[in-house]
C-alpha positions as CSV (number, residue, x, y, z in Angstrom):
1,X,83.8,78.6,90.2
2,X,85.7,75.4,91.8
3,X,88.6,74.6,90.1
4,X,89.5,70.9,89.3
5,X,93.6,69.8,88.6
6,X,93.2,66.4,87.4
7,X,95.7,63.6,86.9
8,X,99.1,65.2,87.6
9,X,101.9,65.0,89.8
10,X,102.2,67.2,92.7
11,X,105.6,68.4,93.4
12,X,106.7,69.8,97.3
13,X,109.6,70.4,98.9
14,X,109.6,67.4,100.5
15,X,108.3,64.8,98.3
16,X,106.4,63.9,94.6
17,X,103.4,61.6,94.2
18,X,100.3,61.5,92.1
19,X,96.9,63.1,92.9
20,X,94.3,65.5,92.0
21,X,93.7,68.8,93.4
22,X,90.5,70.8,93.9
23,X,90.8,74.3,94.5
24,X,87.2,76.6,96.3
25,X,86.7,79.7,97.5
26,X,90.3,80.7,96.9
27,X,92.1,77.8,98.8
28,X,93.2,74.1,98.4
29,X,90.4,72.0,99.7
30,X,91.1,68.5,98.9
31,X,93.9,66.5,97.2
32,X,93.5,62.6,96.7
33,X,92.8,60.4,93.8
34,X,90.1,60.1,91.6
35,X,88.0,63.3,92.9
36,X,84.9,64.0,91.3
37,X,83.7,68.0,90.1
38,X,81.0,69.6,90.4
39,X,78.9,70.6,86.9
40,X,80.5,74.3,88.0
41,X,83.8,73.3,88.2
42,X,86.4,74.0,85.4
43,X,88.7,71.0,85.1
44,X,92.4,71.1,84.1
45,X,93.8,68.0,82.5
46,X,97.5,68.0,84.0
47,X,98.3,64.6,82.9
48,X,102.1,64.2,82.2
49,X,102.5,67.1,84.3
50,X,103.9,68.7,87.5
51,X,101.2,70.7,89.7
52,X,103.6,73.1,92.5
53,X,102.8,76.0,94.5
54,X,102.8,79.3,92.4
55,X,106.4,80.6,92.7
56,X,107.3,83.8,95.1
57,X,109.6,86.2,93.8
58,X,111.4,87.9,97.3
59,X,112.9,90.7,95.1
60,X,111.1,92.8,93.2
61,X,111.1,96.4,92.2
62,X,107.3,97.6,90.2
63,X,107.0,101.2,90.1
64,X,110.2,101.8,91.6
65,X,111.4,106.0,91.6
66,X,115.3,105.7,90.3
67,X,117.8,107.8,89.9
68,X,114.9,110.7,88.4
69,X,113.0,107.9,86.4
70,X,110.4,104.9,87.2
71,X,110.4,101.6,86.3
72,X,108.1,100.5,83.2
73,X,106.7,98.0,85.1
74,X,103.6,99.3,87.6
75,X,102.5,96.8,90.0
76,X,100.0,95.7,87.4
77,X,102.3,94.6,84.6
78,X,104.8,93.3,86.7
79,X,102.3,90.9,88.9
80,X,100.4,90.3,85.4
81,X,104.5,89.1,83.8
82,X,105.0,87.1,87.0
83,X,101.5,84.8,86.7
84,X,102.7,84.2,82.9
85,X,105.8,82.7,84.3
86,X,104.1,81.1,87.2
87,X,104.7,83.1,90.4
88,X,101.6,84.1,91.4
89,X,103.4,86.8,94.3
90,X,106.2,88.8,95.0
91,X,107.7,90.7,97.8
92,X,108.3,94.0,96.6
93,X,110.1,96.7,98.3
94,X,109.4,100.5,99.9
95,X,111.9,102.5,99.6
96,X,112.3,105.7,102.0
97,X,114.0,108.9,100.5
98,X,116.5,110.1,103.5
99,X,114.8,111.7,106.5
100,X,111.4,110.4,104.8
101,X,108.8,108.9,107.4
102,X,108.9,105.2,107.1
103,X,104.8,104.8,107.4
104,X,104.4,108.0,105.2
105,X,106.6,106.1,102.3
106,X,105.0,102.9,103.1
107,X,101.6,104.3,102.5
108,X,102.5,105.1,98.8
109,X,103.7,102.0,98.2
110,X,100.5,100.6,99.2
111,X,98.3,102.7,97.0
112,X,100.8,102.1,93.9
113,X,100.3,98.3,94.4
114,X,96.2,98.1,94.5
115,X,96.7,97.4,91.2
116,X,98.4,94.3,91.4
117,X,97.2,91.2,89.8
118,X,98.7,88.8,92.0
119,X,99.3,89.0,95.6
120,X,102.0,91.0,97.2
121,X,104.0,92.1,100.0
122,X,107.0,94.4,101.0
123,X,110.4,94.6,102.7
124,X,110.5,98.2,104.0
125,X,114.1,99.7,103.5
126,X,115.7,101.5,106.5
127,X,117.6,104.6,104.7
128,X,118.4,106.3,107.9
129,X,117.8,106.9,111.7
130,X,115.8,108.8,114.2
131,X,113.2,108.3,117.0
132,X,110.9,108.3,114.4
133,X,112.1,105.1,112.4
134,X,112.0,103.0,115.5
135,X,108.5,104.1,116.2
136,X,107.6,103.3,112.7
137,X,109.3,100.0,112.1
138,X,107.0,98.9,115.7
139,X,103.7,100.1,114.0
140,X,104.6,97.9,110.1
141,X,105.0,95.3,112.0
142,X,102.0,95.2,114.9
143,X,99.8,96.9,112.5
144,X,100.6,96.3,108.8
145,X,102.2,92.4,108.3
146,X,105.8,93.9,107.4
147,X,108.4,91.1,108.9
148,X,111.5,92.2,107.3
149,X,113.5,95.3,106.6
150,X,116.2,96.1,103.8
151,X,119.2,98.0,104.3
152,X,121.3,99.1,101.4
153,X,125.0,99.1,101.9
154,X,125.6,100.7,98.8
155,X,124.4,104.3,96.7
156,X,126.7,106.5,98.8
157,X,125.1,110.1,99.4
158,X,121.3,108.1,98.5
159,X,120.4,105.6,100.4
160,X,123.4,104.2,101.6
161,X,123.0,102.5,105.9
162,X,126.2,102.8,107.4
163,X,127.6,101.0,110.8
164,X,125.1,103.2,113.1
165,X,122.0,102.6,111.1
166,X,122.6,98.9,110.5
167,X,123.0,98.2,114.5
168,X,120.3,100.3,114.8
169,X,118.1,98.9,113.2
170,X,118.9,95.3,113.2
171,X,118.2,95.7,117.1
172,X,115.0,97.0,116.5
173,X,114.4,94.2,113.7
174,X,115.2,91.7,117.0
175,X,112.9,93.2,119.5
176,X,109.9,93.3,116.9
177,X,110.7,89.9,115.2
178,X,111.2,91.0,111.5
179,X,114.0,89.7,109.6
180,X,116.7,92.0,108.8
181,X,117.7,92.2,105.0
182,X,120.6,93.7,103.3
183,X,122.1,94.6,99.5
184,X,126.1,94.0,100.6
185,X,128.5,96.1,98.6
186,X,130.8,98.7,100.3
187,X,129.4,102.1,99.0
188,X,132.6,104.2,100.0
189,X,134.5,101.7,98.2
190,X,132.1,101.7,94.8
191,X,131.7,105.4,94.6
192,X,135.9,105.9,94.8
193,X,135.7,103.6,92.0
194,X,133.4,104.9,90.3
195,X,135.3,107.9,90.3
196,X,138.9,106.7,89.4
197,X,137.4,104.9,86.0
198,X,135.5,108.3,85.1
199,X,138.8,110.1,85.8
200,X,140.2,107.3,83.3
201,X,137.8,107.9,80.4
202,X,136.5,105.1,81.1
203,X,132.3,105.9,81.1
204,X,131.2,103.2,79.3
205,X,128.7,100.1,81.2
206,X,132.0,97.9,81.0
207,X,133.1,100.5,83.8
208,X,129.9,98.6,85.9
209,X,131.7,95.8,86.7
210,X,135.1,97.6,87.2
211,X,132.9,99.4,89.9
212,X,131.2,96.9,91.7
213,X,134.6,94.1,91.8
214,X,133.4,91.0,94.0
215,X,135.4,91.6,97.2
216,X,132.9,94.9,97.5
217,X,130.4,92.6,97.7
218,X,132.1,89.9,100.1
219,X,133.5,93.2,102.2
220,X,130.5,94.3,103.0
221,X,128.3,90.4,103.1
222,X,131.1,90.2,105.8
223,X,130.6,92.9,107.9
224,X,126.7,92.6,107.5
225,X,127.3,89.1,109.0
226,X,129.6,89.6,111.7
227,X,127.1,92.7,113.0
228,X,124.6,90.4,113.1
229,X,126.4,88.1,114.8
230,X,127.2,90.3,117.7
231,X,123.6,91.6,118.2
232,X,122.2,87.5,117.2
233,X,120.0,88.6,114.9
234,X,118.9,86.4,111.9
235,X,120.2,87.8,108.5
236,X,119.0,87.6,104.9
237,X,121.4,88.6,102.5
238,X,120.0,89.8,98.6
239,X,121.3,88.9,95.4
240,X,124.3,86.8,96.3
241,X,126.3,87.4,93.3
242,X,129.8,86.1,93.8
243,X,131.4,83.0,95.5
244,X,133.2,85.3,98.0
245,X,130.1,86.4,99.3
246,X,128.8,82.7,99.3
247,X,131.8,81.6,101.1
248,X,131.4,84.4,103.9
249,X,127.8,82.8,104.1
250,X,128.7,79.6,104.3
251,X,131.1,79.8,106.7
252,X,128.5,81.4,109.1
253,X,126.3,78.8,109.0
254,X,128.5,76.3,109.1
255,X,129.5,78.0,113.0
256,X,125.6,78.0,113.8
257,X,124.7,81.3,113.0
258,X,121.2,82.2,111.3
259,X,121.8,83.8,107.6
260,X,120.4,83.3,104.7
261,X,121.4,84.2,100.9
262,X,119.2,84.9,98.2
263,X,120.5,84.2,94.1
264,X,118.8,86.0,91.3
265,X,118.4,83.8,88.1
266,X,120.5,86.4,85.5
267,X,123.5,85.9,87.9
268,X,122.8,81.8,87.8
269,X,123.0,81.7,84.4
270,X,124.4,85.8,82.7
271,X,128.1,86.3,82.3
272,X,130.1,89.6,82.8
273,X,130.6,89.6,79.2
274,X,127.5,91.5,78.4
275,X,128.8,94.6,79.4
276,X,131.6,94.4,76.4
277,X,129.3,94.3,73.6
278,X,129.9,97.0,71.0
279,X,126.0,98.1,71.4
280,X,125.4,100.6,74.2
281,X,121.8,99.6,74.4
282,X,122.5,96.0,74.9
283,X,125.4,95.9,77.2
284,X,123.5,99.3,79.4
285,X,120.7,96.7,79.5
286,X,122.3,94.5,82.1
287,X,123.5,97.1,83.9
288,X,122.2,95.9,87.3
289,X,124.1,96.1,90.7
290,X,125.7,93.5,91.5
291,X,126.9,92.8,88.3
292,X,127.0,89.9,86.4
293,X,130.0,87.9,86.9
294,X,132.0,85.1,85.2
295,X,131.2,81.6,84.5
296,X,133.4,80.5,87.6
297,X,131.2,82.7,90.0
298,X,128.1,81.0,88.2
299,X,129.2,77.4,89.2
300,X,129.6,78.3,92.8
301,X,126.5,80.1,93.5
302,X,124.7,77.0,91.7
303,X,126.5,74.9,94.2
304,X,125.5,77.2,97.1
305,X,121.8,76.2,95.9
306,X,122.5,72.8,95.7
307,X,124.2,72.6,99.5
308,X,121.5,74.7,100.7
309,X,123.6,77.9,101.4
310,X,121.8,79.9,98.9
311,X,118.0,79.7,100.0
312,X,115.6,81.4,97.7
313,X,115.8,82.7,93.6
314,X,114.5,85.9,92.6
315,X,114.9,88.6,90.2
316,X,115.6,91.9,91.6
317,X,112.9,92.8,88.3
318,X,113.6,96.4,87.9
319,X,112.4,97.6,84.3
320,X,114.2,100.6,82.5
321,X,113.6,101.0,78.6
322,X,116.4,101.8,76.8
323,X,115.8,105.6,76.4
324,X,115.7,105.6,80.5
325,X,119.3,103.7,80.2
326,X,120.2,106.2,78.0
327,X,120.6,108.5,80.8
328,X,124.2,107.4,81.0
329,X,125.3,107.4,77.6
330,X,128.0,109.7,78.7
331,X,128.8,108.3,82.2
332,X,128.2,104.8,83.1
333,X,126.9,106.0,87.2
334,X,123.7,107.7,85.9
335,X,122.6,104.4,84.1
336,X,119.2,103.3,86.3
337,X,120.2,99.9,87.5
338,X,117.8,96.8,87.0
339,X,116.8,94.3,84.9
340,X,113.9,92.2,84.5
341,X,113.1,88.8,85.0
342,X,109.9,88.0,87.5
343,X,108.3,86.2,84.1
344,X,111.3,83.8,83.0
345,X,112.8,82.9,86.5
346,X,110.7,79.8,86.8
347,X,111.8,78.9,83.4
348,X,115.1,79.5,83.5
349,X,115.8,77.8,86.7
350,X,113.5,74.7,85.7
351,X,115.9,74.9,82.2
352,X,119.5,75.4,83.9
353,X,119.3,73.4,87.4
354,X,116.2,70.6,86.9
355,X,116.7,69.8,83.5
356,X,120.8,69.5,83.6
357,X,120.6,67.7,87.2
358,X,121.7,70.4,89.3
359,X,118.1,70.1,91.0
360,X,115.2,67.7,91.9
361,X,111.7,69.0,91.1
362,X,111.5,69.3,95.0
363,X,114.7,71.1,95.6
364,X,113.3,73.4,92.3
365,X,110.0,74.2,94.6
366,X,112.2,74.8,97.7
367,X,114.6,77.9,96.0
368,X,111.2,79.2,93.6
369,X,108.7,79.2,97.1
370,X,108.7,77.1,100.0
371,X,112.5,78.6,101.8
372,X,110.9,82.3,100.9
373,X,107.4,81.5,102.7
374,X,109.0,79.5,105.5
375,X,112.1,82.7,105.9
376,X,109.6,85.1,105.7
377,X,106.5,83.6,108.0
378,X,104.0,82.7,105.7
379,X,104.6,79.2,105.2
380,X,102.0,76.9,104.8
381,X,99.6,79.7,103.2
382,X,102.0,79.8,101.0
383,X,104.9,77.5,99.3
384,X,103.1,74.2,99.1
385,X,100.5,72.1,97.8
386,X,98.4,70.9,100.9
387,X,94.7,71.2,102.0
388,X,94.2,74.5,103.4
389,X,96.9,76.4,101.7
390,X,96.4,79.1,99.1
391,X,94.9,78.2,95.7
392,X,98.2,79.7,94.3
393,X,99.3,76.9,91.9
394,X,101.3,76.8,88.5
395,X,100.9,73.7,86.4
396,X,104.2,72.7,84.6
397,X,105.2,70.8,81.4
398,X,108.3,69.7,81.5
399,X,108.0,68.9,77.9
400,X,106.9,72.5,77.0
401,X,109.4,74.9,75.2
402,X,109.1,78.5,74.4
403,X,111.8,80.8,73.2
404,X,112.3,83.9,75.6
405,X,112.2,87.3,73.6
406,X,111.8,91.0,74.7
407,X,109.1,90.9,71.3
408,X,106.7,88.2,72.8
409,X,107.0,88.9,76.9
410,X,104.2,90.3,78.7
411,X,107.0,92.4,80.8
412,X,107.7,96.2,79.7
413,X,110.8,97.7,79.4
414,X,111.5,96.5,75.7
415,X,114.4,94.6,77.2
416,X,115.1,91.2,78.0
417,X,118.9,90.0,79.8
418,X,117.4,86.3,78.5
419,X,116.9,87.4,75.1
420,X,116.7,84.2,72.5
421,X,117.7,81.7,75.0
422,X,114.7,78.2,74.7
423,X,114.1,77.1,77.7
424,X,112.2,73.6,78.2
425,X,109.8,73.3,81.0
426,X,107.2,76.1,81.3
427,X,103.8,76.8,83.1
428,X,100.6,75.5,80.9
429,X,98.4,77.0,83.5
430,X,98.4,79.1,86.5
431,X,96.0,79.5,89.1
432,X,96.0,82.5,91.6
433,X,93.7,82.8,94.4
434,X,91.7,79.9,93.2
435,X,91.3,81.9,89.6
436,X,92.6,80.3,86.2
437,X,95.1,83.1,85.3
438,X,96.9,81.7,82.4
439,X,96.6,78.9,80.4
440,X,98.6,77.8,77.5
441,X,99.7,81.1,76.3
442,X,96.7,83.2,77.4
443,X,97.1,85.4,80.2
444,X,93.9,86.2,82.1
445,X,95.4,88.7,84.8
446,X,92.5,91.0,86.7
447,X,93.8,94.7,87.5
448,X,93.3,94.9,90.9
449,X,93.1,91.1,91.8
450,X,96.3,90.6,93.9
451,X,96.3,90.9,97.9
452,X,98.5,92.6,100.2
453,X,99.6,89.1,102.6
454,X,100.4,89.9,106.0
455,X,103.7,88.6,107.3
456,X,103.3,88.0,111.0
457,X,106.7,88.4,113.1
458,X,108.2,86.2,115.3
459,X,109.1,83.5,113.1
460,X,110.1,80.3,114.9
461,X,114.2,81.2,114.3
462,X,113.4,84.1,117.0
463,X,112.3,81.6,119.4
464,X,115.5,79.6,119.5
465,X,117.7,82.5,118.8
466,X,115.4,84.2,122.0
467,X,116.7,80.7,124.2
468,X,120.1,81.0,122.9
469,X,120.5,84.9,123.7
470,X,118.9,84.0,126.9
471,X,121.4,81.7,128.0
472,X,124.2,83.5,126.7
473,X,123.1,86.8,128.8
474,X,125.8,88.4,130.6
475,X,126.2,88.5,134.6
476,X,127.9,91.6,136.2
477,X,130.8,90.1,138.8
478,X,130.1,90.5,142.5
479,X,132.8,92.6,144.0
């Protein structure tokens, strides 16, 4: 069945203006005024309203093994949340265990995600180093659309990349074309923290943020960027947290160099508060890494959106009920971090930056999908309204209101860190693939549904940062 968006207001990252949009066979076929259906074709009355390209969530965790539990989202519930909210894909991540294969790990993650609803792809983490994790970071990305690969700075004695892994790797990332991605905190430095507050009595989640202090995350952003500086590679840091991390970020890009920060929604808009509250459920709830932070860290990192430092919103949705959280009752470190959030980030971000000026509708598509599918190579399948592109739309109300609540989400977990907060602006409908997914409340998501989406390497940053290394290559002196 054709799909007919009638009379609304399409939204890009580069401009706003009025037409219709007919979606076949899975793709955008034509947009223009007045366009006339088929008897087949379902028609969607988007008067008053804004028609974008679905949102992509970069950061994502379904069916994620943690610290001896998984995540109550599956790859199912978690893609089905993220078409109620109006991203119709995410980028979710494989995670190695240490001296694990990278394809064997990979391959897991690929049968855990044939479930998925809406369509899907995955950062593969580098948790170590051998021959064999060269070889297999060349074969993701010839053979398997994998363009990027995470490196976690922090979990000391887990999964932890130190200095030799990192240059490593982010060579290898170079040669192949893949974007190299990293969580910045200074392990060392969190787990002797960790430590000296247990030694305290101090084992409560208000010890989280005590743990995890904002220069552990600008230490480590820093280093991160200067590495890649050295080797001119590209960089994409994850859940920019603090404005000391922003500002390490900002001043690299104001010198030229090629790195890109990611914000999650909670830290746009949670404060560090949370983790005070008398209830142990509700503060271990947002017990997430990095931590929420205060209200002055919040202004910056909406500023970093608005000069275009920060790039791309996501969630980092990671769901742990509150018997899993429990684990820590007695010692805040064995608390599984992660939070949710792939079905309220549209709305939240439409409520806190469109709706109080911080953003144009346009620069609202730009952080919710276009940056993500241009950073990450799959830009214009993905990210825009335009003939051609991937039937992946959400129509929005701006005048539409719902009141978030862990009792009414389609998200598991029992948890939400945006618990009674009314947002206004929300998807009425949301097409994925060219299939009416949700509309007005209903959610229609198909088990199964979603597609893995090849991310080809070689972005165009690799050409110009390929004619820059070029003509900054060294020349032994004749003696």
């Amino acid at each position: 069945m054709s799909i007919l968006i009638r009379g609304g207001t399409i939204v890009n990252a580069d401009r706003e203006f009025r037409a219709d949009v007919l979606c076949e066979g899975g793709k955008i076929v034509a947009i223009g005024e007045n366009l006339q259906a088929a008897t087949a074709t379902e028609v969607i009355d988007a008067g008053g309203q804004y028609v974008m390209p679905g949102g992509i969530d970069p950061h994502t965790h379904m069916n994620l093994p943690f610290m001896g539990t998984v995540t109550a989202d599956d790859f199912y519930t978690g893609t089905a949340a993220g078409l109620a909210g109006g991203t119709t894909m995410i980028i979710d991540f494989v995670i190695p265990d240490p001296k694990q294969r990278l394809m064997e790990a990979y391959k897991t993650w690929r049968g855990w995600a044939e479930k998925a609803a809406g369509d899907y792809s995955f950062h593969v983490a580098v948790t170590w180093w051998d021959d064999s994790v060269h070889a297999d970071m060349g074969t993701l990305v010839r053979d398997y659309g994998v363009n990027s690969f995470k490196h976690f700075m922090a979990y000391k004695n887990a999964i932890m990349a130190d200095d030799e892994v990192l240059v490593k790797s982010f060579s290898r990332a170079l040669e192949l074309g893949a974007m190299p991605t990293v969580h910045a905190e200074n392990g060392e430095l969190v787990f002797q923290l960790q430590q000296a507050l247990l030694k305290k009595g101090i084992t409560g989640p208000e010890a989280h943020p005590l743990s995890r202090p904002p220069m552990v995350e600008a230490e480590a952003a820093n280093r991160a960027i200067s590495i890649a500086n050295v080797l001119n590679t590209p960089l994409y840091i994850v859940h920019v947290s603090c404005a000391e991390s922003l500002e390490a970020i900002t001043r690299a890009r104001s010198k030229g160099q090629r790195v890109f920060g990611e914000v999650l929604a909670g830290h746009l808009t949670i404060d560090e508060s949370v983790y005070r509250h008398p209830d142990f459920d509700f503060a271990s709830g947002h017990v997430m890494s990095p931590p929420f932070r205060s209200k002055e860290h919040q202004a910056a990192l909406w500023q970093g959106l608005q000069g275009g430092n920060l790039h791309t919103t996501a969630t980092d949705h990671c769901t742990f009920c509150a018997e899993q959280k429990g684990a820590g009752r007695n010692d805040f470190t064995k608390i599984p971090n992660g939070c949710g959030g792939v079905e309220d980030r549209m709305a939240v971000i439409w409520d806190a930056g469109v709706n109080t000026g911080k953003l144009t509708p346009s620069e609202f598509v730009k952080v919710t999908s276009a940056n993500a599918a241009q950073i990450f190579n799959i830009y214009p399948r993905k990210g825009t309204v335009a003939i051609g592109a991937d039937a992946d739309i959400v129509v929005w109300d701006p005048q539409g209101t719902r009141t978030i609540s862990a009792k009414t989400q389609f998200a598991k977990g029992g948890f939400n860190v945006f618990e009674g907060r009314t947002v206004k602006g929300i998807p009425s409908h949301t097409i994925s693939g060219g299939k009416l997914v949700f509309k007005q409340g209903n959610l229609m998501a198909v088990q199964g549904a979603g597609r893995h989406v090849d991310r080809p390497a070689f972005s165009p940053i690799f050409d110009a940062l390929g004619k820059s290394t070029k003509l900054a290559e060294p020349v032994a002196v004749n003696r």
